[in-house]
N, C-alpha and C positions, 0 to 999 in steps of 0.2 A: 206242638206235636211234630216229630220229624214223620218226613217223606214216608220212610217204611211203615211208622205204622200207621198212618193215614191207610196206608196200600194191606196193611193186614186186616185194620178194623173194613174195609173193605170187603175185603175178600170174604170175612166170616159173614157179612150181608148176603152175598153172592148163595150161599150154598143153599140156605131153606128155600130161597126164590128157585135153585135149579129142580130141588126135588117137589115144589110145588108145580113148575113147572110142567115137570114129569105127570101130574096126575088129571092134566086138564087132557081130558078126551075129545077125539079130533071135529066128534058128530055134535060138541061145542061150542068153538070159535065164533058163532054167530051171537053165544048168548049172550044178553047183558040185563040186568037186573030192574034198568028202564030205560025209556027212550032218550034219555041223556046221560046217559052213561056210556061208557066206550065197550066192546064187546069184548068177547074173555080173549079171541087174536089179535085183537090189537091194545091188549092191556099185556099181553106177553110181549107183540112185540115193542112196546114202550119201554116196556122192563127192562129186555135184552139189549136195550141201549145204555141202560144204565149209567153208569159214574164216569167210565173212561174216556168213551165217542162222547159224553156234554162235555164235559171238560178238556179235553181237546180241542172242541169248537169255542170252547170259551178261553182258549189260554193263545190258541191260533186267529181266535176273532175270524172265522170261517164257519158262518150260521148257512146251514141251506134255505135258498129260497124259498116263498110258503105260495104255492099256486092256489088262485082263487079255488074256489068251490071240489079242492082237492081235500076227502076226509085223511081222517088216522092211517095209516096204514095198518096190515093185520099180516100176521105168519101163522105157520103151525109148528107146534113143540119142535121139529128136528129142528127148523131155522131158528125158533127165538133160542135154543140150547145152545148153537153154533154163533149165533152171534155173543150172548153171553158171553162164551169162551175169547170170541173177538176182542171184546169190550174189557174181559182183566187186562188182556195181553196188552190194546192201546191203553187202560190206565198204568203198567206197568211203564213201558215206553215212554209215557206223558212225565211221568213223575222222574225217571231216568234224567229226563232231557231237561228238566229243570234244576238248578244248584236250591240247597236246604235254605239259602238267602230269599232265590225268588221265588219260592214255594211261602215264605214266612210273608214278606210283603211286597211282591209284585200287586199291583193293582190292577184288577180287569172286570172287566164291564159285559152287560148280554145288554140285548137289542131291546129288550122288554125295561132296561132301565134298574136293575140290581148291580150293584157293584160293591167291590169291596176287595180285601187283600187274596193272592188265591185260596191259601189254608184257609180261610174262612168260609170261601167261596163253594171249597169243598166241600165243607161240611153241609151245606145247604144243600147240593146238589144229592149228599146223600142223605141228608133228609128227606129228600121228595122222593129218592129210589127207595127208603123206607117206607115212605106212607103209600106211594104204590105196593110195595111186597104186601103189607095190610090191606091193602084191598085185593090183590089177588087172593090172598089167604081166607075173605070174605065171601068172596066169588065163590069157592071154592066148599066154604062154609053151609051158602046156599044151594048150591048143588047136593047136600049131601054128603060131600065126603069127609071121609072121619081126619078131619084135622083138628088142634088143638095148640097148645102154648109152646110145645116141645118143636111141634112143627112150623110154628110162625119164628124161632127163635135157635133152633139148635140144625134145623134141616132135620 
């Protein structure tokens, strides 16, 4: 797959997460489904990191450090929306600065021990920004509100 459309099939992920994001209510944020699960702010803002800032960190090998007994961190919809927005712009950037060669087989590695070519690498990362969208989407499920396939999938 070339660059761009890594960055379209992207970008179409991006949009159900924005308008689901829109519907998480602020008197929320706390909730979460059990005591090991992450709460509905700091699943947004996991999300709003999305594809571009991991990949980034993965193609600069520039992981931020993980401070002991420091949890998740959590936002509220305006932040995780504004970061969203952040996150195409550095995936745009990210793929810019890379040629279609080192995008095919540069090889790079996370700290946790995955590695592989980057396009590959890609897609992994946006598999896990899928499987979080699906859990927001469940989150959201549980609360109530009227979501459904149109909106896990079209925005």
């Amino acid at each position: 797959m070339k660059k761009d459309d890594f960055y379209q099939y992207a970008v179409d992920g991006y949009r159900p997460v924005e308008n689901m994001m829109k519907m998480v209510p602020a008197d929320k944020l706390d909730w979460k489904p059990g005591e090991s699960f992450m709460s509905l702010g700091q699943l947004i803002r996991h999300l709003a990191d999305g594809i571009g800032t991991e990949l980034e960190m993965l193609v600069r090998n520039s992981w931020p450090q993980q401070v002991e007994g420091q949890g998740m961190p959590s936002c509220d919809v305006a932040d995780a929306l504004s970061r969203l927005e952040r996150d195409k712009a550095t995936l745009r950037s990210l793929l810019d600065s890379v040629s279609e060669e080192e995008f095919a087989e540069k090889v790079v590695s996370t700290p946790w021990g995955a590695s592989g070519k980057l396009e590959r690498m890609a897609f992994f990362f946006q598999e896990h920004f899928t499987n979080h969208k699906m859990q927001l989407f469940t989150y959201l499920k549980l609360l109530g509100f009227p979501v459904n396939t149109q909106t896990l999938y079209m925005g």
